[in-house]
Each structure stands twice: as structure tokens, then as C-alpha cells.
PDB file of N, CA, C and O in Angstrom:
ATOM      1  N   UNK A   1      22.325 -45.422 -16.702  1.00  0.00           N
ATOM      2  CA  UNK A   1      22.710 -44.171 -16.107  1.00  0.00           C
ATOM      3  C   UNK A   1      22.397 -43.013 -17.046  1.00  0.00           C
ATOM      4  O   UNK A   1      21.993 -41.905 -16.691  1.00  0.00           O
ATOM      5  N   UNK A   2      22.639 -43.422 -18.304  1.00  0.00           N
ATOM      6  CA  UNK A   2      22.374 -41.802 -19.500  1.00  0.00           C
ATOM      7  C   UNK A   2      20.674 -41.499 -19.376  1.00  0.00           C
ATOM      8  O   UNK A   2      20.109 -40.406 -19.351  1.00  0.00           O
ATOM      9  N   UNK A   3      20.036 -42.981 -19.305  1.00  0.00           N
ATOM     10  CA  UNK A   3      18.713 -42.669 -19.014  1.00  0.00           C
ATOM     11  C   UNK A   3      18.277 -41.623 -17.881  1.00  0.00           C
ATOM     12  O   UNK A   3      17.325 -40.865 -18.068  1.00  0.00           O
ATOM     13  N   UNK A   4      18.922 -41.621 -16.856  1.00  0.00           N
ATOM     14  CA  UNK A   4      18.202 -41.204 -15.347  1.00  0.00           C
ATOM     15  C   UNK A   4      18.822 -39.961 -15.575  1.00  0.00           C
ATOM     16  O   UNK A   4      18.274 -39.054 -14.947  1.00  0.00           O
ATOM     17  N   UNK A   5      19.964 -39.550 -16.395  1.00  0.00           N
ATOM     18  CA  UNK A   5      20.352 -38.196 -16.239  1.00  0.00           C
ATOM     19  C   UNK A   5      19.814 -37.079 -17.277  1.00  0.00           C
ATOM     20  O   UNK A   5      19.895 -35.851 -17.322  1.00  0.00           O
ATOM     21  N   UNK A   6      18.981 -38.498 -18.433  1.00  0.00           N
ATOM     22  CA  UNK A   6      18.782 -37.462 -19.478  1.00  0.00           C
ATOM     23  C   UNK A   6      17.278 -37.247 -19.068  1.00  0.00           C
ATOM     24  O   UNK A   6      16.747 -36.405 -19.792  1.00  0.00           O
ATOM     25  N   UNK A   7      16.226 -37.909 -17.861  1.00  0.00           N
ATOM     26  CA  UNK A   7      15.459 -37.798 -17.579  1.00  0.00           C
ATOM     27  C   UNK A   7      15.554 -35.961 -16.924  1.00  0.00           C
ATOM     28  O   UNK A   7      15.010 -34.915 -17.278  1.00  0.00           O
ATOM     29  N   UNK A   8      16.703 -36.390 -15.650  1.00  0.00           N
ATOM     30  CA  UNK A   8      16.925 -35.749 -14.846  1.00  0.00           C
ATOM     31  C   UNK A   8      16.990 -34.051 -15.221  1.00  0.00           C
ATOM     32  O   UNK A   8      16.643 -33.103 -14.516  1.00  0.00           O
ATOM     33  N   UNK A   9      17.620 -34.059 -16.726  1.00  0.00           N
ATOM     34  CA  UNK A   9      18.304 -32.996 -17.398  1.00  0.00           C
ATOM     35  C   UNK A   9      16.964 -32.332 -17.886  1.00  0.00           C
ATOM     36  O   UNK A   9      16.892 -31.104 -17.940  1.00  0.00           O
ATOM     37  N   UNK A  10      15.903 -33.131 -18.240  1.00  0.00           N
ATOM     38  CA  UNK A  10      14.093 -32.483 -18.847  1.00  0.00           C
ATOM     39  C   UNK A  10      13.904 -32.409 -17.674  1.00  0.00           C
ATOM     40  O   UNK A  10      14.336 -31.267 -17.832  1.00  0.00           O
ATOM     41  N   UNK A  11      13.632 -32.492 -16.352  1.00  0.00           N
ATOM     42  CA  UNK A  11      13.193 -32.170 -15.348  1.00  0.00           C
ATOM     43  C   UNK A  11      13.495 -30.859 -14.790  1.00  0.00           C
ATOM     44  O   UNK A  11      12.675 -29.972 -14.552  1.00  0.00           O
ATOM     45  N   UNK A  12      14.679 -30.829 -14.617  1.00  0.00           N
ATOM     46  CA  UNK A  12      15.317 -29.471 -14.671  1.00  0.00           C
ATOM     47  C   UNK A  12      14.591 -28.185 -15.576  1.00  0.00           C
ATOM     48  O   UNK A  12      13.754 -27.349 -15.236  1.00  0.00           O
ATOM     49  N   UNK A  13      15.406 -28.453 -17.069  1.00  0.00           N
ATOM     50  CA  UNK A  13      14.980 -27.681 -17.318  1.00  0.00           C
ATOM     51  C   UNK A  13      13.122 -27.548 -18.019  1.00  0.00           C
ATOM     52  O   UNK A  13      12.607 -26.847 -18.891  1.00  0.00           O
ATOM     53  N   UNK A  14      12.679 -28.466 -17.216  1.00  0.00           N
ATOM     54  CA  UNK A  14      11.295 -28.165 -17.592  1.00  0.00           C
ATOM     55  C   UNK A  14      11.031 -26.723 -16.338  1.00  0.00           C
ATOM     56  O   UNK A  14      10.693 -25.556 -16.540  1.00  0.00           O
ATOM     57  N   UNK A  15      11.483 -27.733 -14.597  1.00  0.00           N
ATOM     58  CA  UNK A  15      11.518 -26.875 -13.843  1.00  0.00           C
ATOM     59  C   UNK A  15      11.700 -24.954 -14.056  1.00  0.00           C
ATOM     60  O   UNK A  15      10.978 -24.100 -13.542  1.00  0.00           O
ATOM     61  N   UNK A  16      12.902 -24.737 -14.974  1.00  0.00           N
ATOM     62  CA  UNK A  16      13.189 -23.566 -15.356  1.00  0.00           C
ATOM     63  C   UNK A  16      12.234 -22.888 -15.978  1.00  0.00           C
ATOM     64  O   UNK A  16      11.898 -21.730 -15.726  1.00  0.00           O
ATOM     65  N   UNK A  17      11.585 -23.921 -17.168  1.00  0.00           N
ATOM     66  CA  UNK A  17      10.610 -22.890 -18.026  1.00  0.00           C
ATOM     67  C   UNK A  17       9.466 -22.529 -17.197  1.00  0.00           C
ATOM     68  O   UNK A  17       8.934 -21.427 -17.333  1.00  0.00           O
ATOM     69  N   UNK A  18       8.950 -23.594 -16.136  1.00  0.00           N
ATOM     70  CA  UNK A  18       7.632 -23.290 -15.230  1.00  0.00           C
ATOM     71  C   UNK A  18       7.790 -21.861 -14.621  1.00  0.00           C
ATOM     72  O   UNK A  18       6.900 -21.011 -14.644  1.00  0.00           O
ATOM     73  N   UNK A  19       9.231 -21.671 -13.984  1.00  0.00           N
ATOM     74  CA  UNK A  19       9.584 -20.656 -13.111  1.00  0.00           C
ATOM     75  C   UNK A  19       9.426 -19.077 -13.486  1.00  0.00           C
ATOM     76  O   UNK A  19       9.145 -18.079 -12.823  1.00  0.00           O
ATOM     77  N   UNK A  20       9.808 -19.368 -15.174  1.00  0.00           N
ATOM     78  CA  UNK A  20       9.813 -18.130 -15.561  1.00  0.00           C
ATOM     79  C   UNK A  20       8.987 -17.889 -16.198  1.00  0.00           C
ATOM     80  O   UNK A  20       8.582 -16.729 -16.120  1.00  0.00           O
ATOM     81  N   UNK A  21       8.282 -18.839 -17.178  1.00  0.00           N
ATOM     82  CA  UNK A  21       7.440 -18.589 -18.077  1.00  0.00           C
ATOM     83  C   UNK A  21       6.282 -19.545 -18.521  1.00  0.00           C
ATOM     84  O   UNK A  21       6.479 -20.758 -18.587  1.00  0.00           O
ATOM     85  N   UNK A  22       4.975 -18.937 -18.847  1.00  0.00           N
ATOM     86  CA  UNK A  22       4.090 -20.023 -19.032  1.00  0.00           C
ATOM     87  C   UNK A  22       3.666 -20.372 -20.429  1.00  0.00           C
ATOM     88  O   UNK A  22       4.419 -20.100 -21.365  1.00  0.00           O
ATOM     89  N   UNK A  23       2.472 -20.976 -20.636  1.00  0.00           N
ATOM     90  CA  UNK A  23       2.213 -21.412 -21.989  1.00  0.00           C
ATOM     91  C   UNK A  23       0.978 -20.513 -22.407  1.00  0.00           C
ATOM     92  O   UNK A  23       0.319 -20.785 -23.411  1.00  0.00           O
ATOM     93  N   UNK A  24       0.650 -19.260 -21.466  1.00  0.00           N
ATOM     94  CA  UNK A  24      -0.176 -18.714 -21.821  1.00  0.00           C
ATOM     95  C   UNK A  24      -0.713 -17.923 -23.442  1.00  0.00           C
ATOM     96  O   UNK A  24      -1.652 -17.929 -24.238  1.00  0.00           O
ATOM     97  N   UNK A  25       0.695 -17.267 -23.196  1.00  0.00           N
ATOM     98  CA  UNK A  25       0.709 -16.300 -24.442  1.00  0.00           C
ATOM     99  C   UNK A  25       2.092 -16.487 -24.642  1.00  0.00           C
ATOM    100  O   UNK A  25       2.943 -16.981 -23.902  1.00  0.00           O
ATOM    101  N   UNK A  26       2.220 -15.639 -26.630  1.00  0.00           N
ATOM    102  CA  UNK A  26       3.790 -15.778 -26.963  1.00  0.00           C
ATOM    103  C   UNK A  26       4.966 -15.482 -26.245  1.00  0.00           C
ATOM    104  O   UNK A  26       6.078 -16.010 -26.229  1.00  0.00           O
ATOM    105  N   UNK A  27       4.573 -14.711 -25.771  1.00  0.00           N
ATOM    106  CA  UNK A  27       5.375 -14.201 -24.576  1.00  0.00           C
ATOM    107  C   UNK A  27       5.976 -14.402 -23.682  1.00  0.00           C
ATOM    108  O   UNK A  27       7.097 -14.070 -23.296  1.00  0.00           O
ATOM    109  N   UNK A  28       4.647 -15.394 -23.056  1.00  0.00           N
ATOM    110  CA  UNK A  28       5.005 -16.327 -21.331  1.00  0.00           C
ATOM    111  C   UNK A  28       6.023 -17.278 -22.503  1.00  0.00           C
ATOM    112  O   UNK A  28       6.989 -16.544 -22.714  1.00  0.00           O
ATOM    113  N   UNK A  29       6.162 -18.326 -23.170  1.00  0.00           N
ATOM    114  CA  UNK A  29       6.578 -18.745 -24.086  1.00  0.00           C
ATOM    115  C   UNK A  29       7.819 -18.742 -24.201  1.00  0.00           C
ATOM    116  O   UNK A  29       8.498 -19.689 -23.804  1.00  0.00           O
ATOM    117  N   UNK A  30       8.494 -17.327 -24.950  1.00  0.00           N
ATOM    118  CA  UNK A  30       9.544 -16.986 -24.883  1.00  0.00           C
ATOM    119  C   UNK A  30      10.465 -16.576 -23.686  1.00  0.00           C
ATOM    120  O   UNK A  30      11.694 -16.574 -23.745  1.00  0.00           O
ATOM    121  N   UNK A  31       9.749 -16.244 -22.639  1.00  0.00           N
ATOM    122  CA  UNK A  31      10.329 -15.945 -21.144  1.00  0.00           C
ATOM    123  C   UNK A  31      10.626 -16.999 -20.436  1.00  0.00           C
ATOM    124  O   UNK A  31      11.445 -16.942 -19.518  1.00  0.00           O
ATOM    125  N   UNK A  32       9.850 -18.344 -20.853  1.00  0.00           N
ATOM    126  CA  UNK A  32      10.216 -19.102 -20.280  1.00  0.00           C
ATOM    127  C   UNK A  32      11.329 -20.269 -21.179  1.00  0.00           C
ATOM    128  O   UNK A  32      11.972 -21.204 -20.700  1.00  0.00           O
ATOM    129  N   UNK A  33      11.254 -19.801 -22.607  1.00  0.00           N
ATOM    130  CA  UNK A  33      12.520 -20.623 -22.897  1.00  0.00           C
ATOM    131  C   UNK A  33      13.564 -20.479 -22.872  1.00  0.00           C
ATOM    132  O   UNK A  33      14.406 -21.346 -22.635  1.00  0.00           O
ATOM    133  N   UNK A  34      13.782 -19.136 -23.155  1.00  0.00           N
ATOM    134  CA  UNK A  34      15.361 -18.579 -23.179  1.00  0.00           C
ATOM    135  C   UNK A  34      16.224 -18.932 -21.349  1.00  0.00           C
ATOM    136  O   UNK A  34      17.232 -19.613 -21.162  1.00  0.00           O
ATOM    137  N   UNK A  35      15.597 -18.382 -20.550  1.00  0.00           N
ATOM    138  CA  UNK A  35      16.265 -19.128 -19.684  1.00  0.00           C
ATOM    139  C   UNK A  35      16.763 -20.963 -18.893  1.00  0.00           C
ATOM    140  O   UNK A  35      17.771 -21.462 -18.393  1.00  0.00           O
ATOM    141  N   UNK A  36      15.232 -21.436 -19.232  1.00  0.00           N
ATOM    142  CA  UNK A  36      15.427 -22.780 -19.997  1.00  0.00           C
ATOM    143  C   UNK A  36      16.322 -23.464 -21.636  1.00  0.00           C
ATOM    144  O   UNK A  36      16.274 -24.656 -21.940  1.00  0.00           O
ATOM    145  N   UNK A  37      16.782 -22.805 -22.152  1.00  0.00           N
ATOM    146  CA  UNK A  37      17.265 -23.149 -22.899  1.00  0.00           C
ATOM    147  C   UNK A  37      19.419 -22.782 -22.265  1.00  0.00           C
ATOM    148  O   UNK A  37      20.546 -23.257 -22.130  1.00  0.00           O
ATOM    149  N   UNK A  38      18.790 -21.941 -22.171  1.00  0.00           N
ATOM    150  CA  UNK A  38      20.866 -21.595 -20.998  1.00  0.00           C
ATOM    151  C   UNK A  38      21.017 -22.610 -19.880  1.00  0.00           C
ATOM    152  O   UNK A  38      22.175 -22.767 -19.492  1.00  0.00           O
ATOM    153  N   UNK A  39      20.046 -23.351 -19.268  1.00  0.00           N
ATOM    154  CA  UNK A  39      20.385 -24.276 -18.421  1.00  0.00           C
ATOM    155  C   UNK A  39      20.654 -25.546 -18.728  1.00  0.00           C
ATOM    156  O   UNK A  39      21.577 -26.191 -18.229  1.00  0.00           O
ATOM    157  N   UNK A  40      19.445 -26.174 -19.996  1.00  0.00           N
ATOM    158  CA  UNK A  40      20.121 -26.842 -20.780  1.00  0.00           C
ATOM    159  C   UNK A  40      21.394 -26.982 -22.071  1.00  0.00           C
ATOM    160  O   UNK A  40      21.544 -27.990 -22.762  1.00  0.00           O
ATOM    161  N   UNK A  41      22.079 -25.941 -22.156  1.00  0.00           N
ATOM    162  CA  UNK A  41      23.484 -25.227 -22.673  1.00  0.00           C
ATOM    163  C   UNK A  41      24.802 -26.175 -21.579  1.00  0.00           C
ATOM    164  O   UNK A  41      25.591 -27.100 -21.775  1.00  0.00           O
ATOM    165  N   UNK A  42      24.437 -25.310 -20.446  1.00  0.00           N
ATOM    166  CA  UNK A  42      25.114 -25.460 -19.209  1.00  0.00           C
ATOM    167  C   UNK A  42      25.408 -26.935 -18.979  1.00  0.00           C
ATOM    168  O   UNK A  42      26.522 -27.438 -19.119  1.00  0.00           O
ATOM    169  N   UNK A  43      23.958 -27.782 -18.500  1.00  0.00           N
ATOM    170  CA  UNK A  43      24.004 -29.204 -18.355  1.00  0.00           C
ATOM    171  C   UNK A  43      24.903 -30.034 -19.434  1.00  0.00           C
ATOM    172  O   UNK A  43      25.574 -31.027 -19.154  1.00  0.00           O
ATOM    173  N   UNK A  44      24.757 -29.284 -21.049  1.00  0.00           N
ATOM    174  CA  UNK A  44      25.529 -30.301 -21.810  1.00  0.00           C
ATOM    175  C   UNK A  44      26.505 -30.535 -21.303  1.00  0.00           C
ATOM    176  O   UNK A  44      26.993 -31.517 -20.743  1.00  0.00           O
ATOM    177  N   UNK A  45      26.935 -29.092 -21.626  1.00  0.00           N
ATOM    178  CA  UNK A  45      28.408 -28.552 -21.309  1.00  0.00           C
ATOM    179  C   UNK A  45      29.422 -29.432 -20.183  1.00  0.00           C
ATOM    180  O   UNK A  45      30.590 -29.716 -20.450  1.00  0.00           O
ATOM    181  N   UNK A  46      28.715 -29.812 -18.838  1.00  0.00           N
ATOM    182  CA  UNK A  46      29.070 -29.992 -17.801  1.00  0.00           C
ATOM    183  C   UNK A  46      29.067 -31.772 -18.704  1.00  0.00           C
ATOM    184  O   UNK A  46      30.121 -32.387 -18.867  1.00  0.00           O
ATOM    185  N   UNK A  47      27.830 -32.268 -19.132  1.00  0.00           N
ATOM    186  CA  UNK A  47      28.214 -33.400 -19.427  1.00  0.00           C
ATOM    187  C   UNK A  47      29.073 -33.544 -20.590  1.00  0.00           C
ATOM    188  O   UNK A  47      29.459 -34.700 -20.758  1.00  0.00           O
ATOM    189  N   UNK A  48      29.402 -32.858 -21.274  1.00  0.00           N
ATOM    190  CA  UNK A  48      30.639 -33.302 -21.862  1.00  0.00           C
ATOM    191  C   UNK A  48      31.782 -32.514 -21.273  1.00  0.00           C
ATOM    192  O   UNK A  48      32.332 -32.021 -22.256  1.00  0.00           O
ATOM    193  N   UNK A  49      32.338 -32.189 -20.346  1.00  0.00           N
ATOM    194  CA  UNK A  49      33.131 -32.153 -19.412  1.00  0.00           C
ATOM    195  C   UNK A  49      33.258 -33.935 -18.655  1.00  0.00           C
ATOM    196  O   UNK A  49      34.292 -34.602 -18.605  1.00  0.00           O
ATOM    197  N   UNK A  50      32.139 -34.271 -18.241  1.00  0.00           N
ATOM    198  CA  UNK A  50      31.989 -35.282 -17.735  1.00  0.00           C
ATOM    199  C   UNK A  50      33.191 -36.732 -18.878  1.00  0.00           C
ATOM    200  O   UNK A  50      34.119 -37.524 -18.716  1.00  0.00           O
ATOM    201  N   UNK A  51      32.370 -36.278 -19.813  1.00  0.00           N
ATOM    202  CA  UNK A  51      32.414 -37.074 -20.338  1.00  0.00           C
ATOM    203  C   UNK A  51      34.291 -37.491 -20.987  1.00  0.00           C
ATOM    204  O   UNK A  51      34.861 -38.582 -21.000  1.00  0.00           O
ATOM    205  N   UNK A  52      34.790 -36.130 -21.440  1.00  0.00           N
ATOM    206  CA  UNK A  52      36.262 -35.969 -21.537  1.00  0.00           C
ATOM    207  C   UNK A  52      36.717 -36.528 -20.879  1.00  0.00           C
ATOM    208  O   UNK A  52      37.620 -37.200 -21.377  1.00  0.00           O
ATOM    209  N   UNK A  53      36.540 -36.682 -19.604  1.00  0.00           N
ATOM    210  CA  UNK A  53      37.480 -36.739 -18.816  1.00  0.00           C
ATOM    211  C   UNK A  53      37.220 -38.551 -18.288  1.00  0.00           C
ATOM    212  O   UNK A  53      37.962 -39.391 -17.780  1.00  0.00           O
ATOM    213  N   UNK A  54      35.974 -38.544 -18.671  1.00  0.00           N
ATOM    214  CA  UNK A  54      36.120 -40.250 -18.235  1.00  0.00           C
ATOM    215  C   UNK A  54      36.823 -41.082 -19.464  1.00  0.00           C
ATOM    216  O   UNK A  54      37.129 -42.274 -19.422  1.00  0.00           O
ATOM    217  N   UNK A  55      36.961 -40.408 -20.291  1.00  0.00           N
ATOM    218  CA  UNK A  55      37.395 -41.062 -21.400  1.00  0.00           C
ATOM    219  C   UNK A  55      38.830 -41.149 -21.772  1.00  0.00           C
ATOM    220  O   UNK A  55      39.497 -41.918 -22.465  1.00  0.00           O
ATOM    221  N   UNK A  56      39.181 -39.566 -20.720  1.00  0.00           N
ATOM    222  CA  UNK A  56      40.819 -39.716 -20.602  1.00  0.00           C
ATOM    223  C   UNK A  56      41.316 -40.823 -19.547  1.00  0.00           C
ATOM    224  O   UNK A  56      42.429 -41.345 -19.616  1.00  0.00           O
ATOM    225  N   UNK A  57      40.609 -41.041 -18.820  1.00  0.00           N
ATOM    226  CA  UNK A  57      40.593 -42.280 -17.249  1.00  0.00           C
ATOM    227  C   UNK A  57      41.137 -43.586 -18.254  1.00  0.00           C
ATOM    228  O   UNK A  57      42.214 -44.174 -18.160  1.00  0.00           O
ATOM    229  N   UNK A  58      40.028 -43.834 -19.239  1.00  0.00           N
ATOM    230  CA  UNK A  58      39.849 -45.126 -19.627  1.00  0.00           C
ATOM    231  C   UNK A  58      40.850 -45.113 -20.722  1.00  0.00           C
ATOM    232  O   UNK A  58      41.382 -46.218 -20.619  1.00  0.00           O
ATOM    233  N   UNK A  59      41.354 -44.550 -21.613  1.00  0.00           N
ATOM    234  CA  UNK A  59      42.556 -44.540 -22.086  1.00  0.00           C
ATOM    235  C   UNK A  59      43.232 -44.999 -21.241  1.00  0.00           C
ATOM    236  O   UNK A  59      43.142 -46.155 -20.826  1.00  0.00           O
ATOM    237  N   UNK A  60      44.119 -44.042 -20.810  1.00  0.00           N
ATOM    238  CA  UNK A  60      44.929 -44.663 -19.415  1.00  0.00           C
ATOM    239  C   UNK A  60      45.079 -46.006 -19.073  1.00  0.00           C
ATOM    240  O   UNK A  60      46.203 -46.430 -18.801  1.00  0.00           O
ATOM    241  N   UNK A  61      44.266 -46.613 -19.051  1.00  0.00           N
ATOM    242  CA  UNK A  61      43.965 -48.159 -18.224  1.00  0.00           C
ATOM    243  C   UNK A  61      44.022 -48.840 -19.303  1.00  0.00           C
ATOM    244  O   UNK A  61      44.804 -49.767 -19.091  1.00  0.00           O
ATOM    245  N   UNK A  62      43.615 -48.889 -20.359  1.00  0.00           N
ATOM    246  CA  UNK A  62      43.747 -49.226 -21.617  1.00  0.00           C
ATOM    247  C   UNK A  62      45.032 -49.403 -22.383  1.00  0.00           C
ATOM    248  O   UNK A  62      45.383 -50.380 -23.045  1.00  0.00           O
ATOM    249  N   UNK A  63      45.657 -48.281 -22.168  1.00  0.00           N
ATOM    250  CA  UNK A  63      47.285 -48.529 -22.897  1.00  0.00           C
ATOM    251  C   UNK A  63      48.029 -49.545 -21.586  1.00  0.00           C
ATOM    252  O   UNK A  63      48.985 -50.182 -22.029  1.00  0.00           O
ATOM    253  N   UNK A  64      47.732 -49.807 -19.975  1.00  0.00           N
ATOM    254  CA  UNK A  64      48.498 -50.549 -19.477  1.00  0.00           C
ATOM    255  C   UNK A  64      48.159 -51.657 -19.674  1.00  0.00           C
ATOM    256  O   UNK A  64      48.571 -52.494 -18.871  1.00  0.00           O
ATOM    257  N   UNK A  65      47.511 -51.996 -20.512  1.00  0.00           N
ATOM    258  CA  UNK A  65      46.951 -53.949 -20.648  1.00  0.00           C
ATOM    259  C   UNK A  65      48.219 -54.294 -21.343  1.00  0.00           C
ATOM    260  O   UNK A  65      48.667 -53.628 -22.278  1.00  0.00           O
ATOM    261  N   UNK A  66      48.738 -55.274 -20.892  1.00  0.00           N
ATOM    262  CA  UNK A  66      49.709 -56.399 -22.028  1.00  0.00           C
ATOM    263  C   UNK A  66      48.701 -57.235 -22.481  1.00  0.00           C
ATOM    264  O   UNK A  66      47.537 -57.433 -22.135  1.00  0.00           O
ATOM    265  N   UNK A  67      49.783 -57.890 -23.751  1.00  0.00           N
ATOM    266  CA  UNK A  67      49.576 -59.367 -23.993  1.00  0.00           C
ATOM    267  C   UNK A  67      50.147 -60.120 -23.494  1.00  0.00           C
ATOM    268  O   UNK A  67      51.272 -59.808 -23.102  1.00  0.00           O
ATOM    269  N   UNK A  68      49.604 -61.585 -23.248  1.00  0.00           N
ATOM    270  CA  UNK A  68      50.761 -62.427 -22.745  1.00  0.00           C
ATOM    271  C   UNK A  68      51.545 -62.980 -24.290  1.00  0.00           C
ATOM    272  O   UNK A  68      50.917 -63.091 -25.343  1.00  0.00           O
ATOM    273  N   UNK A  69      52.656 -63.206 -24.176  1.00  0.00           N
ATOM    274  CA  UNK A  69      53.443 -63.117 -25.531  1.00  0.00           C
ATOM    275  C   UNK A  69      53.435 -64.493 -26.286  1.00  0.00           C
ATOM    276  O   UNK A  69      53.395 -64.588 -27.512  1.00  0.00           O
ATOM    277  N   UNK A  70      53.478 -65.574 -25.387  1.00  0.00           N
ATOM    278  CA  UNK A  70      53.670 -66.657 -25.803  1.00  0.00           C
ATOM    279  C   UNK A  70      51.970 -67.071 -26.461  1.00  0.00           C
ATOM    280  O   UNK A  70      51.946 -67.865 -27.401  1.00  0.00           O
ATOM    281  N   UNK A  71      50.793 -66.582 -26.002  1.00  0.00           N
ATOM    282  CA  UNK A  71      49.131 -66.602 -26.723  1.00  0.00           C
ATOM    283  C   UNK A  71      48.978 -65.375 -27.573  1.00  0.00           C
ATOM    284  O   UNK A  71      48.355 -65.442 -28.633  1.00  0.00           O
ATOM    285  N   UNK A  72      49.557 -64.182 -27.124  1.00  0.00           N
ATOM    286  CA  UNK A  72      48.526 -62.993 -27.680  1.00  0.00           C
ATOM    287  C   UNK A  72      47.893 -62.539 -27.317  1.00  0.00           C
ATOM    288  O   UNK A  72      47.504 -61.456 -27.753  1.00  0.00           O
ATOM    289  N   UNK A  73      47.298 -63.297 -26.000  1.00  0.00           N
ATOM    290  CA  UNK A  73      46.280 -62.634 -25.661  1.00  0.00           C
ATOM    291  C   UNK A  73      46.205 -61.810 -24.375  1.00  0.00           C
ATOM    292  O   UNK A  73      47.290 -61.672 -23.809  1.00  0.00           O
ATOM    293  N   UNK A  74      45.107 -61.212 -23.778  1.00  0.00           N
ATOM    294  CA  UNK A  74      45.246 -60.177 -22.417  1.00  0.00           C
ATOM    295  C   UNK A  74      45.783 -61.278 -21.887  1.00  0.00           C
ATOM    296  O   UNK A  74      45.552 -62.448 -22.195  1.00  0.00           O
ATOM    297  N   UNK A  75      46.670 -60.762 -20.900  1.00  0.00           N
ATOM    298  CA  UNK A  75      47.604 -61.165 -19.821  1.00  0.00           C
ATOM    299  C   UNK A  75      46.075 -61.416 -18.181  1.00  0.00           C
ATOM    300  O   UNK A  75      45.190 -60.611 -17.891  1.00  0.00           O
ATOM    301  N   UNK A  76      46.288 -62.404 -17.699  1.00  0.00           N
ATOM    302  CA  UNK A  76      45.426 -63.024 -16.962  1.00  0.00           C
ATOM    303  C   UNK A  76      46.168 -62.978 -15.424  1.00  0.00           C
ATOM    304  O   UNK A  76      47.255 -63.463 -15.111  1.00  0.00           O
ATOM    305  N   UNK A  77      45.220 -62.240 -14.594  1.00  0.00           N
ATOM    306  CA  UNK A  77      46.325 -62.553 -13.186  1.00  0.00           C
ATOM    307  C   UNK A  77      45.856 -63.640 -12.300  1.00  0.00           C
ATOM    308  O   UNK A  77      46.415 -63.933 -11.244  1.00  0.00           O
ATOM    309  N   UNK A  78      44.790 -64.234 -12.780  1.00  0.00           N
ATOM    310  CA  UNK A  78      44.552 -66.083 -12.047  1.00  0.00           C
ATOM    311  C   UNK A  78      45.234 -66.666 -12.776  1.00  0.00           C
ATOM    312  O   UNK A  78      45.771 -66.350 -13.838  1.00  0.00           O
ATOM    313  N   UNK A  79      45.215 -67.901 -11.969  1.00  0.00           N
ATOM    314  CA  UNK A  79      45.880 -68.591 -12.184  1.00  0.00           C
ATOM    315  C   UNK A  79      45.615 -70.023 -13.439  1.00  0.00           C
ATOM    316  O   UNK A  79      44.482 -70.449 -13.662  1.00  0.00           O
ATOM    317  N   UNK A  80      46.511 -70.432 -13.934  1.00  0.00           N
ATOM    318  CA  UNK A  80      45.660 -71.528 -15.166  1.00  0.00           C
ATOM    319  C   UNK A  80      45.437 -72.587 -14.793  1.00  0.00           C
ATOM    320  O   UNK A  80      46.167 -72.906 -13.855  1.00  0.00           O
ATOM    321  N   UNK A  81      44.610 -73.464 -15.148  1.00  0.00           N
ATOM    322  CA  UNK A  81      44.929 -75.094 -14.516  1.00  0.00           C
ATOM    323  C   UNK A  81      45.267 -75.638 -15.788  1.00  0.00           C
ATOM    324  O   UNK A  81      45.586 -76.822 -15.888  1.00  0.00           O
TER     325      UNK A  81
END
């Protein structure tokens, strides 16, 4: 998944630099990074938003694991033979 989004994330902002700016001269250059460069700002941003918050999820789920007391070990909800 980090693959397809970090693909996804150069696509974008490649998209951005095409829009605004080319590789002609220093110029086209700079016109086209600065606004390409705020979109990739943005995308982090959003992915570490992403990312906080999945990590607060998985905490969560994490502190409710027991042990079973008499092994030690994670608590199992099948059954044993």
C-alpha cells in the first residue's frame, strides 16, 4: 500500500509541475516547483494525519489483549484439544 501511494503522491505532484511550469528555462522551472512542492507539503501532511491516527486505533486494541495467566501467553478464543 505505501508503494501505490508513494507512486500515487509523484504522480500528482509531477501532474502539478506540468500544469504550471516547464523545463524550458529557469523560470518555467521555478513556476513549476513551488507550486508542486506545496502539494507535496500538503500530501505529507495529510499522510501523517493518516498515519496518527491509525496508530492511535492500534494502541487501543493492543492494550485490550490479555494473557492467559496460568501460560503467559495471548489469551486464545478457540478452543484447545
Amino acid at each position: 500500500m505505501g508503494r501505490f501511494g508513494g507512486a500515487f503522491g509523484v504522480a500528482i505532484v509531477t501532474a502539478v509541475f506540468s500544469a504550471h511550469g516547464s523545463l524550458a528555462s529557469a523560470a518555467g522551472v521555478v513556476a513549476g516547483y513551488r507550486p508542486a512542492l506545496v502539494v507535496a507539503a500538503v500530501l505529507s501532511l495529510a499522510g501523517s494525519a493518516a498515519a496518527v491516527a491509525i496508530g492511535r486505533r492500534r494502541t487501543a486494541v493492543a492494550a485490550d489483549t490479555s494473557l492467559d495467566r496460568a501460560e503467559g501467553f495471548p489469551a486464545i478464543a478457540t478452543a484447545r484439544s
